[in-house]
N, C-alpha and C positions, 0 to 999 in steps of 0.2 A: 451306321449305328445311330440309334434313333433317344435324345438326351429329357430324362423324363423330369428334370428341376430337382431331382429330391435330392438332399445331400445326407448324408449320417455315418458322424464319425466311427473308428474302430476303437474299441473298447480293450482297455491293455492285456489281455487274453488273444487278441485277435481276429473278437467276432463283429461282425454287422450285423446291422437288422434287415432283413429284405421287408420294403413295407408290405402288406397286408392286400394295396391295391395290384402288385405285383405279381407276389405268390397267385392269388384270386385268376389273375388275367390267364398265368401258362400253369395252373391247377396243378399250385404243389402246396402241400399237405403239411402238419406237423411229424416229422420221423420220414417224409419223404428223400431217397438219395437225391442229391444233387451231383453234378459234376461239375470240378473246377478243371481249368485249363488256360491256357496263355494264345494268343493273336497277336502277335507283334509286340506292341507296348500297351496291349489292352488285357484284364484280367476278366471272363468269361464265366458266367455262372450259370449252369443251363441242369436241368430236370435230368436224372439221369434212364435213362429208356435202354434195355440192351436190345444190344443188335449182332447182326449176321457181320463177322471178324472177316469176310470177305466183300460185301455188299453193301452192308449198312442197313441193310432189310429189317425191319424190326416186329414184321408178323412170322408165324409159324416157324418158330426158332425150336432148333434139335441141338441136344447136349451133345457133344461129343469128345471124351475126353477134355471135360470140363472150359469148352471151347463150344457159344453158341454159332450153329450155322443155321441157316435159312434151308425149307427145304429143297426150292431150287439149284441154291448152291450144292447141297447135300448128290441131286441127281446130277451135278455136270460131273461131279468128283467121281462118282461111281461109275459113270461112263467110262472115264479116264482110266479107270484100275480095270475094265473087263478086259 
């Protein structure tokens, strides 16, 4: 992980500011989701992108039973059921 100098306190609600040259850099938006999540003893804050709940594929995603899959995934699975 790569330490960009910027430091900025939590505000007693709980929010940060992600600076602006940041947001800009991995092109996230105002009202954009984000995902938080945990690495060891690091707190992760990453653009949230869906993806295929078996692959991680995040082109040509099919709903299915409110569960994205990829269409690839989609054809191995249907194999499986003929």
């Amino acid at each position: 992980m790569k330490s960009t100098g910027i430091v900025r306190k939590m505000d007693e609600l709980g929010r940060v500011v992600i600076p602006i040259e940041i947001r800009n850099q991995f092109n996230i938006a105002e009202k954009d989701p984000v995902e938080i999540y945990v690495d060891g003893s690091s707190i992760v804050i990453k653009k949230y992108e869906p993806n295929c709940i078996f692959c991680g594929n995040t082109e040509s995603l099919i709903n299915y039973n409110d569960k994205l899959i990829c269409e690839e995934c989609s054809k191995k699975i249907s194999k499986l059921v003929e």
